[in-house]
N, C-alpha and C positions, 0 to 999 in steps of 0.2 A: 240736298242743295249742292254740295259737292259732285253729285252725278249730274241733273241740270249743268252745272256751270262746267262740266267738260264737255256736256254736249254741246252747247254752244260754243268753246272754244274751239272744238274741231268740226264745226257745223262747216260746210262750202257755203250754206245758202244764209248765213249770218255776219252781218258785217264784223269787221273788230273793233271794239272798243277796247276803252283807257281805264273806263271805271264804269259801273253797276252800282244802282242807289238801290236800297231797300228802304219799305219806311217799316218797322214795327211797331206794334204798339211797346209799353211802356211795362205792362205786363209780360212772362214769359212762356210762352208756347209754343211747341217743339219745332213749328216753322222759324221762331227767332232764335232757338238754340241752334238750327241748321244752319243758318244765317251768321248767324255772331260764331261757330264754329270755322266757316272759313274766311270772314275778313280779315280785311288789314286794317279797317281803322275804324270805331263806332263815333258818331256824330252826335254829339246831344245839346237840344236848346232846352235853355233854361229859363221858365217868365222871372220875370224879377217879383219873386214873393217867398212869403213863409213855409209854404208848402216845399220849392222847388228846392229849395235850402236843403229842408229835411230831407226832403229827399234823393239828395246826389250823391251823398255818402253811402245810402242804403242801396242804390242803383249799380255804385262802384263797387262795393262787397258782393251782392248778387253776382254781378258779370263776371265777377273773380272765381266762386264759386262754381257756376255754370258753364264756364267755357271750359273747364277744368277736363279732361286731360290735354287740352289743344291749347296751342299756347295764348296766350292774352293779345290782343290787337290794341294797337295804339287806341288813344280814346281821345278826342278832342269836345274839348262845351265852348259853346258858345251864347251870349244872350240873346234872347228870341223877347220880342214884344217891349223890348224899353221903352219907358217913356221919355219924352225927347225933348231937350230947353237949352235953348239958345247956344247951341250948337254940341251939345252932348246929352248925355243923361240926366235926368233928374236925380236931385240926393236921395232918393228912396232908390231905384235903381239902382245908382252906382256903392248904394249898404248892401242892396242884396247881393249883386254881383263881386264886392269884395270878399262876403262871407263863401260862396263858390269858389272865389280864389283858393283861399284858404285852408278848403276843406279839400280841392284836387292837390293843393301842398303838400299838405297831409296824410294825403291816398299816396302818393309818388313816394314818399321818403320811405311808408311803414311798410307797403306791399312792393315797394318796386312796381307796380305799374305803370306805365306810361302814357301821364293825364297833364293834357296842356289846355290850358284856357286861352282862346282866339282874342285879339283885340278888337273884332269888328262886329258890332252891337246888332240886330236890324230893327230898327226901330217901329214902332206901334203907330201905326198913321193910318187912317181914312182910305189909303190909294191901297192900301193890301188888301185890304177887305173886298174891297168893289174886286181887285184885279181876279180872286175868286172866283164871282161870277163871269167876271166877262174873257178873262182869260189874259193870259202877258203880264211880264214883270214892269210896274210902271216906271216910267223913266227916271224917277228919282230915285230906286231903288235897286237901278243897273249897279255902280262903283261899289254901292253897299255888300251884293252878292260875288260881284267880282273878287272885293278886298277879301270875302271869308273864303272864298274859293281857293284865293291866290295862298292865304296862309295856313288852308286845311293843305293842299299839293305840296308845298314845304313841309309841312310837318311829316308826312308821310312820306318824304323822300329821306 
């Protein structure tokens, strides 16, 4: 990955950018250790469930472990699929997302890692789904991408 991303940096025939997205999976495979060995910052949404809980601590231990000997990159979660009421989260969401609170609290203080949770939710609506298919972020869901945008660029600054 590191050899890739200098070619492109000293490419003529490539534009320059700011930032490079990766998606990996969630599993680890030598294309995501190549990946997660040169970032600056891994991205992680979280549904608001049982499962997601259990496993963000297990995801933060791995990363710790694997990125190892290059140093750790900042780590930001954010909630992915909230359910949405009357103008925020439902109490089943905002339990599970507490418990992710908590648990990047806890990742930060024991390892020193560097785990902040985003305040900007994106919520589970009918127009993401379609947009899928048909392609484009629907209009209601511009300021939503915007706000996690604006406060993953902070965090990483």
């Amino acid at each position: 990955m590191r050899e890739l991303l200098g070619k492109i940096t000293w490419s003529k025939n490539v534009p320059n950018y700011d930032y490079a997205l990766f998606d990996c999976p969630p599993s680890f495979t030598l294309l995501s250790y190549s990946v997660l060995s040169v970032c600056d910052l891994i991205l992680i949404p979280v549904n608001p469930d049982f499962y997601a809980v259990k496993g963000v601590p297990l995801i933060l231990s791995t990363l710790q472990m694997r990125i190892q000997p290059f140093p750790i990159p900042k780590i930001a979660v954010f909630m992915n699929k909230a359910k949405p009421y009357a103008g925020g989260m439902t109490k089943e969401s905002q339990f599970y997302w507490s418990q992710v609170q908590q648990i990047c609290q806890q990742a930060s203080r024991k390892s020193g890692v560097n785990v902040k949770c985003l305040d900007t939710p994106i919520y589970d609506r009918v127009a993401i789904k379609r947009a899928v298919i048909s392609g484009g972020v629907p209009d209601q869901f511009v300021n939503d991408f915007k706000s996690l945008w604006n406060e993953k660029t902070d965090f990483i600054k």
